[in-house]
C-alpha positions as CSV (number, residue, x, y, z in Angstrom):
1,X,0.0,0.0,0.0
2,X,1.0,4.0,-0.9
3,X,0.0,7.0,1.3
4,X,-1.4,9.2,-0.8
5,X,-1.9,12.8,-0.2
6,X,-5.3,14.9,-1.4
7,X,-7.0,18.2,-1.7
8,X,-10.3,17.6,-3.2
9,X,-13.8,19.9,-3.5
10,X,-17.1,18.9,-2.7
11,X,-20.3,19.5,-4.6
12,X,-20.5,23.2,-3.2
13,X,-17.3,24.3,-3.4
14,X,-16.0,24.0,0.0
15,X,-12.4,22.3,0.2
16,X,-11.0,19.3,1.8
17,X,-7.7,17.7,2.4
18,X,-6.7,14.1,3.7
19,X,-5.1,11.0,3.6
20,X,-5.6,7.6,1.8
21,X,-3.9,4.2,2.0
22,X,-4.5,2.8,-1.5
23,X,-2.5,0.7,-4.1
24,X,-2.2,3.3,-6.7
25,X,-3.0,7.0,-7.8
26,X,-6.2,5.5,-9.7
27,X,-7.5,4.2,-6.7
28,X,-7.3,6.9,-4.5
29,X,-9.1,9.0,-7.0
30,X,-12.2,6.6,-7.0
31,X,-11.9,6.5,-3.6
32,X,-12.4,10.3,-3.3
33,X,-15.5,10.4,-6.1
34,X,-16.9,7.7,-3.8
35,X,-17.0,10.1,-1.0
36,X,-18.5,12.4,-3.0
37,X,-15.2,14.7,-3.9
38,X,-13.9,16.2,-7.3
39,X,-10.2,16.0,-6.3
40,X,-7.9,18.6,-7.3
41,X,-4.5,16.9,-6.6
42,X,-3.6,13.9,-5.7
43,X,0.4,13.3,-4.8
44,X,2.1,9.6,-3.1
45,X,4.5,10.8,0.0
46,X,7.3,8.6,0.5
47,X,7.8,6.2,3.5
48,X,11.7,6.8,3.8
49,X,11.6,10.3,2.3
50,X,9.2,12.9,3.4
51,X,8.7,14.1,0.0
52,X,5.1,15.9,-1.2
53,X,4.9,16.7,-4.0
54,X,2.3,19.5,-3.4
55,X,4.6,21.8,-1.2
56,X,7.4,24.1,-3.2
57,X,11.2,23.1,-3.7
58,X,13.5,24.1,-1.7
59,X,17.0,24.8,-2.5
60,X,19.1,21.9,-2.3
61,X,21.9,21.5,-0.2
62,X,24.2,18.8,-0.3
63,X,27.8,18.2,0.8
64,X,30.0,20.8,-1.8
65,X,26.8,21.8,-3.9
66,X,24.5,24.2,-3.9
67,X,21.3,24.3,-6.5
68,X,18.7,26.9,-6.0
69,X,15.5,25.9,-8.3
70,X,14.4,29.0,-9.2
71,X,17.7,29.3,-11.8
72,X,18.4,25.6,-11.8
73,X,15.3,24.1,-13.2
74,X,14.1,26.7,-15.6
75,X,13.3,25.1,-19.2
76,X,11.9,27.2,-22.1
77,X,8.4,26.9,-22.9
78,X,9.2,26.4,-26.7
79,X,11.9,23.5,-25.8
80,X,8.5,22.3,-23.3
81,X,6.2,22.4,-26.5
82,X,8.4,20.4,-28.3
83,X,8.7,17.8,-25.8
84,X,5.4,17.5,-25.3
85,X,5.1,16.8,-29.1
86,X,7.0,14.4,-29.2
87,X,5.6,12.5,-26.1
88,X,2.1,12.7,-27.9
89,X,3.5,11.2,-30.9
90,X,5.3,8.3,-29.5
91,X,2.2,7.4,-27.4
92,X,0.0,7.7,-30.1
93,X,2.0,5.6,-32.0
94,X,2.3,2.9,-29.1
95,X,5.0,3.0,-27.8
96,X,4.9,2.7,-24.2
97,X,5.4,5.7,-21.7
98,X,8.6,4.7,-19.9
99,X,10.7,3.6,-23.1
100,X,10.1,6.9,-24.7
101,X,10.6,9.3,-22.0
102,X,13.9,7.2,-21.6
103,X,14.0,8.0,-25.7
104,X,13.7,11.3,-25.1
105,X,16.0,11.5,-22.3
106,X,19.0,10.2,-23.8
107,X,18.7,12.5,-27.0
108,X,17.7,15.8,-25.4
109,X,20.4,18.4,-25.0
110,X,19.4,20.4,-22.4
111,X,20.7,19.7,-19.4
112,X,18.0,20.4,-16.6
113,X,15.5,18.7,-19.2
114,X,17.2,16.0,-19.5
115,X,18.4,15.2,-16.0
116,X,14.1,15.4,-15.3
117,X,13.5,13.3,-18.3
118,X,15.3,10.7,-16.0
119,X,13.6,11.2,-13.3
120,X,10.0,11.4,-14.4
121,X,11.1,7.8,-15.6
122,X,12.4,6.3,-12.3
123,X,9.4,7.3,-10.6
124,X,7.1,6.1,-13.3
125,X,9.1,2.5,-12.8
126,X,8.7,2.6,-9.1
127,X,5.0,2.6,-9.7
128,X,4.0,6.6,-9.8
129,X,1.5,7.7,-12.5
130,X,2.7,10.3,-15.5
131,X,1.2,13.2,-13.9
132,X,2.6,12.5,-10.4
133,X,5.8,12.4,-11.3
134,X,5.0,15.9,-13.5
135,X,4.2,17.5,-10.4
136,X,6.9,17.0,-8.7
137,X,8.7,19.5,-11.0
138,X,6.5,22.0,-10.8
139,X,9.1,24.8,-11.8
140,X,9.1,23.0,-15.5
141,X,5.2,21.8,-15.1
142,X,3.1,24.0,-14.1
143,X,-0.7,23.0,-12.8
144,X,-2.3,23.3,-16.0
145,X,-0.2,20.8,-17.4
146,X,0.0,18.5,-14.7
147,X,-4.4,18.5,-14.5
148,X,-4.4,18.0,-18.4
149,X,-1.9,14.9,-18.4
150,X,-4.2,13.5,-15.2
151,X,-7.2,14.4,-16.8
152,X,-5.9,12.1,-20.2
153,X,-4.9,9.4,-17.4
154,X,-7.8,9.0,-16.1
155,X,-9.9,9.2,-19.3
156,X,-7.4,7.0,-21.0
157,X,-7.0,9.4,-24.1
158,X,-3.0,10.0,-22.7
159,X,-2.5,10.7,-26.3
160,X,-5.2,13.8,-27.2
161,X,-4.7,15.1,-23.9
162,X,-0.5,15.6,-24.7
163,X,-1.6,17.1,-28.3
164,X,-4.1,19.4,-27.1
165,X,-1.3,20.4,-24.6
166,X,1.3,20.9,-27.8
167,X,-1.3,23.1,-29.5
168,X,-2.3,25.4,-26.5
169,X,1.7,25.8,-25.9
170,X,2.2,26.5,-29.3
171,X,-0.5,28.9,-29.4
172,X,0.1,30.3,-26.2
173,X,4.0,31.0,-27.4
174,X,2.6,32.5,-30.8
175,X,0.5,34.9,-29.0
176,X,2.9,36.2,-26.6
177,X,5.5,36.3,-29.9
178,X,3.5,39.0,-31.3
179,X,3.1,41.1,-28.0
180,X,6.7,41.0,-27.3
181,X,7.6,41.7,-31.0
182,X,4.9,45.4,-30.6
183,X,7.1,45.9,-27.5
184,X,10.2,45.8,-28.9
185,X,10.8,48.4,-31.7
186,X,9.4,51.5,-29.4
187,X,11.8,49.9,-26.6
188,X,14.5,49.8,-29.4
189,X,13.7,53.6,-30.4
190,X,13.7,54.8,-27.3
191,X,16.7,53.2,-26.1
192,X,18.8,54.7,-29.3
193,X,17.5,57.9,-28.6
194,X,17.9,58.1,-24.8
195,X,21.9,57.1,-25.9
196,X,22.5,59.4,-28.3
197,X,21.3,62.3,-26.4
198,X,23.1,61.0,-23.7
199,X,26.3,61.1,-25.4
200,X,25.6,64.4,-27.4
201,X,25.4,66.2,-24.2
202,X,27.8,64.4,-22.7
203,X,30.8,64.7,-24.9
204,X,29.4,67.1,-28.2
205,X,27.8,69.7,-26.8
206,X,31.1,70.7,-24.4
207,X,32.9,70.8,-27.3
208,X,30.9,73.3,-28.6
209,X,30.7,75.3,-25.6
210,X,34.4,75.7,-25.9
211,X,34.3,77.4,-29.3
212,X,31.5,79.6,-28.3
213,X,33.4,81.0,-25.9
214,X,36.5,81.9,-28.4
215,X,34.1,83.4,-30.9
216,X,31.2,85.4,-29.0
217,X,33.8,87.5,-27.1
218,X,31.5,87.4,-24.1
219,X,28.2,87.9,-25.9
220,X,25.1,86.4,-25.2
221,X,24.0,83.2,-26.5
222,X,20.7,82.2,-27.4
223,X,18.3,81.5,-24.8
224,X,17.9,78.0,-26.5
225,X,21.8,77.3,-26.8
226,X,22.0,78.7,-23.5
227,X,19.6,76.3,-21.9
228,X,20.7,72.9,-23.6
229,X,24.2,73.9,-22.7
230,X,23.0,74.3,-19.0
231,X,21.4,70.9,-19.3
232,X,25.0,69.9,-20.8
233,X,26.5,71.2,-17.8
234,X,24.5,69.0,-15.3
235,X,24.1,65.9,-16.8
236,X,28.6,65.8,-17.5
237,X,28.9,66.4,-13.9
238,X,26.0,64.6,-12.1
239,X,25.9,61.9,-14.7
240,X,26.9,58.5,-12.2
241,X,24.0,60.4,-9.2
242,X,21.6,60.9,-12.8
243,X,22.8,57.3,-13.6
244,X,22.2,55.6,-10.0
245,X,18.6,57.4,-10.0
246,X,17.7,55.6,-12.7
247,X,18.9,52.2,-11.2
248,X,17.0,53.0,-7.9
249,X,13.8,53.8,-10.2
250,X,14.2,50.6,-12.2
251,X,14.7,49.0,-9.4
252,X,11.5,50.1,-7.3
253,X,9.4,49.6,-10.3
254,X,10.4,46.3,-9.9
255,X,10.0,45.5,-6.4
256,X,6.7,47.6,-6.6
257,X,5.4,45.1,-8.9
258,X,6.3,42.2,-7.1
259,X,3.9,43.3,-4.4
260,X,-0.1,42.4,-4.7
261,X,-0.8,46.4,-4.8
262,X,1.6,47.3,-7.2
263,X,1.1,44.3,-9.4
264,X,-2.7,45.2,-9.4
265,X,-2.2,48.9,-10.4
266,X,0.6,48.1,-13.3
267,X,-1.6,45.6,-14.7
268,X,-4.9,47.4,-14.7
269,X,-2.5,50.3,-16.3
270,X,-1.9,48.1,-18.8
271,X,-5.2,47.3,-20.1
272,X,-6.4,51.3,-20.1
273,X,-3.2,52.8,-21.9
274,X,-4.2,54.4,-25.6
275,X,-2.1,52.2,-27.6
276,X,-0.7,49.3,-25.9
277,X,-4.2,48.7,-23.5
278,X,-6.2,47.2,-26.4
279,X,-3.5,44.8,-27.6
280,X,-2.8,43.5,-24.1
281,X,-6.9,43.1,-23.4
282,X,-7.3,41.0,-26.3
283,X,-4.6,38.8,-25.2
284,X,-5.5,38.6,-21.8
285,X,-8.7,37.4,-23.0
286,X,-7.1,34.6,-25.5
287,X,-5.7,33.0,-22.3
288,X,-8.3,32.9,-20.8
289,X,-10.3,31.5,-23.5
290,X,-7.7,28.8,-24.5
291,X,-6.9,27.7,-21.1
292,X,-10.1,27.4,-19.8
293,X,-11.2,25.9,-23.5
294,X,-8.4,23.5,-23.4
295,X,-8.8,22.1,-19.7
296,X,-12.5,21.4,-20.2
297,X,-12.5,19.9,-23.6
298,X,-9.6,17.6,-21.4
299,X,-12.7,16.6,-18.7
300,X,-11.6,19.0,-15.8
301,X,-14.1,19.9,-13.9
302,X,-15.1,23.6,-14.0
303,X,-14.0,24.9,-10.6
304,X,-10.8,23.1,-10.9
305,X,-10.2,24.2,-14.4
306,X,-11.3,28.0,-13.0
307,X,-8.9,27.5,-10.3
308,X,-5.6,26.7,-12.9
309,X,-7.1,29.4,-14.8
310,X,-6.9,31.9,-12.2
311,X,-3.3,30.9,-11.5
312,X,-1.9,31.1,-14.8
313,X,-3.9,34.0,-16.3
314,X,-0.8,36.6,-15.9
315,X,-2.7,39.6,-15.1
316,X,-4.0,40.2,-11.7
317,X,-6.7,42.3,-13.0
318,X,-8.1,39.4,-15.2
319,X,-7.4,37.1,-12.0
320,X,-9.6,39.0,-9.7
321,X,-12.8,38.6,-12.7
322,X,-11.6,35.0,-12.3
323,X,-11.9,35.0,-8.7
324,X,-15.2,36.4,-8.8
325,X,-16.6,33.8,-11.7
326,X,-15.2,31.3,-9.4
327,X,-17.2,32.5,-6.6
328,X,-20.4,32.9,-8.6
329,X,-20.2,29.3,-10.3
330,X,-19.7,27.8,-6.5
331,X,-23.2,29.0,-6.4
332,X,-24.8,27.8,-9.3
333,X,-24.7,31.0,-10.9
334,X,-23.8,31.5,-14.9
335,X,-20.1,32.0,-15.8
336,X,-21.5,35.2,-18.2
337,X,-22.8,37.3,-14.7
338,X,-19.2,38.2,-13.5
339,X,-17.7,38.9,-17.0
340,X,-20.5,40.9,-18.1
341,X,-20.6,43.4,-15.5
342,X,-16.7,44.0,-16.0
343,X,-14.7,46.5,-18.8
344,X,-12.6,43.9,-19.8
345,X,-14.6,41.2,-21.8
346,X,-16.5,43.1,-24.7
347,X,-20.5,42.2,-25.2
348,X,-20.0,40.3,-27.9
349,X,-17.2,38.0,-26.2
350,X,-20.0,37.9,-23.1
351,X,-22.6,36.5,-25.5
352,X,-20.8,34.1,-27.5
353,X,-20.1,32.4,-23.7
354,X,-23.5,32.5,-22.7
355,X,-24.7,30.8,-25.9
356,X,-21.9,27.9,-25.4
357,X,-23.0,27.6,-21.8
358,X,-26.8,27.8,-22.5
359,X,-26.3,24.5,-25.5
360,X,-23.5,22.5,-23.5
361,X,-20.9,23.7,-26.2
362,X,-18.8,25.8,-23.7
363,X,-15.1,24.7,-24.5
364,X,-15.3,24.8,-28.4
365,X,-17.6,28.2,-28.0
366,X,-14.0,29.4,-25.7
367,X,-11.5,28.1,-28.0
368,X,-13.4,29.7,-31.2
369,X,-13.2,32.9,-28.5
370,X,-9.6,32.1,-28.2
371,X,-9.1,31.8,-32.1
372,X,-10.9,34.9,-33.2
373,X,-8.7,37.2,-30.3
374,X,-5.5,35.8,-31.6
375,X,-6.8,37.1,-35.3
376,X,-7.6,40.2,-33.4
377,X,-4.1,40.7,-31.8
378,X,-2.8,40.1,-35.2
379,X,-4.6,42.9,-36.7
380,X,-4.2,45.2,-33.6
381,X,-0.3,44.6,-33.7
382,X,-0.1,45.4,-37.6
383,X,-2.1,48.7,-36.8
384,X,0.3,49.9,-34.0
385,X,3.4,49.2,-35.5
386,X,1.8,51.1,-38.6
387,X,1.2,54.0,-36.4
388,X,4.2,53.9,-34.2
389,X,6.9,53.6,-36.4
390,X,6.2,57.4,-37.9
391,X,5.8,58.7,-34.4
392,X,9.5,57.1,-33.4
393,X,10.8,58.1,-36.2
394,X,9.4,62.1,-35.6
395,X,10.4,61.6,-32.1
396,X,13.6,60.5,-32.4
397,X,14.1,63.2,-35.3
398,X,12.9,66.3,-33.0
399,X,15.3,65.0,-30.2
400,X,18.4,64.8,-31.9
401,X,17.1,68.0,-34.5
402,X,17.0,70.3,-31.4
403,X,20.1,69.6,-30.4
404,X,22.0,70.2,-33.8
405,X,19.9,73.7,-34.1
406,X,20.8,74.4,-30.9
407,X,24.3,74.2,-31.3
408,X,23.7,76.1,-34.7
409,X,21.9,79.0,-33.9
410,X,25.3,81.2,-32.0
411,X,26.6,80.1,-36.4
412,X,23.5,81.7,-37.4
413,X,23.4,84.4,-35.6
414,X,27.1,85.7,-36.4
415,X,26.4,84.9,-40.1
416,X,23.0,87.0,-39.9
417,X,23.3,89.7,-37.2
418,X,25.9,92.0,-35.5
419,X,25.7,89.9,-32.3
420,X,25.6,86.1,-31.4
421,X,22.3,85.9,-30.4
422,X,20.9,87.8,-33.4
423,X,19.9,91.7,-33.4
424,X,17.7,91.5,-30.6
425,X,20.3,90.3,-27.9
426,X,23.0,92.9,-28.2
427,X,22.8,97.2,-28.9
């Protein structure tokens, strides 16, 4: 007999945790639908080891090592599609699980992966199920990957439950492509143009300052020379206190939005600004469509899939609305209530999930949700970068522009006037 650990839901919601003595994963589960139970995780603790595989890693120390898991098991989520892949194709095509994780194991290159590769399999031989031995990694497999292989155990459809995975992952990756590729020309742009006027007014516009004062004679300079040369002045010799500032900004923007509050208030400022807000919105929504799609087309039940959901939806605005559908659906209320008294899920969006709930077609209703968003961030995307790249280009043109005719006008003005600042600055 195993001792297997479990955290389970009854049919109102309320939560419940315990103990079984059972043979194998597969009976403990029946054994908690027989008392009535959806379970949410089920994990085997050791007799020799005190090992759960429910509770976080800790770092690993061992005599002349020293692992931490947060850098040490860290795998790529397109190297984890991949994987996943190929897991579905090699069950699909029978072989069995162990011999081609072992397979996998031997011809994978990345290191981490590969030394779990070899884990996953020795627990798997000593008995564990697929998804129990997933979940003990749970830097590399998160809970929505874990409750989709289970779900495929227990269904027996292993198979469609890995390529359903592959998909969503790809999909998932594709999606946040396209964000990250909006963000990063304006990032680019602004980059460039906070380092050349860095450097112009670091080490040109001195230079200049030192022929103006051989050619005006003591004469006035215009009051626009005058003030970028000021600016000049303080940045060359508080640059490393301008320089540190900036470090102690980035730096409590950062730990600001580790923090619940801060967290909350960049993330709803992402959603409302002008450009950016409606491009984030409709991909906030995709994941939450897809997910929630994918882990109830997989046969997870709908407070546990609303649960994952809430985990992995990546902005704590969105998880809140989560919170609250979870709340309302405990109650035997509609999933549509919450959404549509929000701003983030458009009427349309609202409707299309009341008509999949209302005819039992909720999943494919989400992922057609999820499908037509991702179109939607395609277009959105094309539009910004359409509109963008003539505002960077101004923008980075009228910083570096008043610079030069800065530096030009004292030229000017000796060229075109008695004095240096032209024939209203001297008598």
């Amino acid at each position: 007999m195993n001792t297997y650990a479990y955290e389970a839901v009854d049919a109102a919601g309320a939560s419940s945790a315990g103990v079984l003595e059972v043979a194998s994963q597969s009976e403990a589960v029946r054994r908690i639908k027989e008392m009535g139970l959806y379970p949410l995780r089920v994990a085997q603790r050791h007799k020799h080891r005190f090992h759960r595989v429910l509770a976080k890693p800790r770092p690993n120390f061992r005599r002349g090592s020293f692992s931490i898991p947060r850098f040490g098991q860290r795998v790529k989520p397109a190297v984890l599609t991949v994987l996943t892949r190929q897991i579905a194709t090699l069950v699909d095509a029978g072989l069995p699980l162990l011999r081609g994780l072992r397979i996998l194991a031997q011809q994978e290159t990345n290191r981490t992966l590969k030394r779990i590769l070899g884990e996953v399999g020795a627990q798997i031989e000593s008995g564990s199920q697929f998804s129990e031995a997933l979940a003990a990694h749970p830097k590399v497999f998160n809970r929505l990957y874990v409750n989709m292989v289970r779900a495929g155990e227990l269904g027996g459809a292993l198979e469609i439950a890995l390529r359903r995975l592959a998909e969503f992952m790809e999909k998932a990756q594709k999606i946040k492509g396209k964000v990250k590729s909006a963000l990063f020309y304006p990032a680019a742009v602004m980059t460039v143009a906070t380092a050349i006027m860095g450097s112009m007014l670091v080490f040109v516009i001195p230079r200049f300052k030192e022929v103006f004062s051989g050619l005006t004679g003591g004469a006035p300079l215009p009051a626009f020379t005058t003030l970028v040369l000021k600016v000049s002045d303080f940045t060359k010799q508080h640059f490393v206190i301008a320089l540190l500032t900036l470090v102690a900004v980035g730096i409590a923007l950062t730990l600001a939005g580790r923090t619940r509050t801060g967290r909350l208030a960049f993330d709803h400022l992402k959603l409302k600004l002008p450009v950016f807000g409606p491009v984030f919105r409709k991909a906030a929504i995709s994941r939450f469509a897809r997910t929630l799609g994918t882990l109830l087309n997989s046969g997870v039940p709908v407070l546990q899939a609303l649960t994952i959901v809430r985990e992995t939806a990546g902005n704590s605005v969105l998880g809140n609305l989560i919170s609250r559908v979870y709340d309302g659906v405990k109650e035997g209320e509609p999933i549509t209530a919450p959404l549509r008294s929000s701003s983030i899920f458009p009427p349309m969006i609202v409707g299309m999930v009341d008509i999949g709930e209302q005819t039992g077609a909720l999943p494919d209703m989400l992922l057609k949700i999820a499908d037509g968003c991702d179109d939607e961030v395609d277009n959105a995307v094309s539009a910004m970068m359409s509109l963008l790249e003539p505002i960077m280009i101004v923008f980075l043109a009228v910083v570096v522009g008043s610079i030069v005719i800065a530096m030009f006008l004292p030229i000017i003005g000796i060229m075109t006037g008695p004095g240096i600042g032209g024939p209203g600055d001297t008598e």
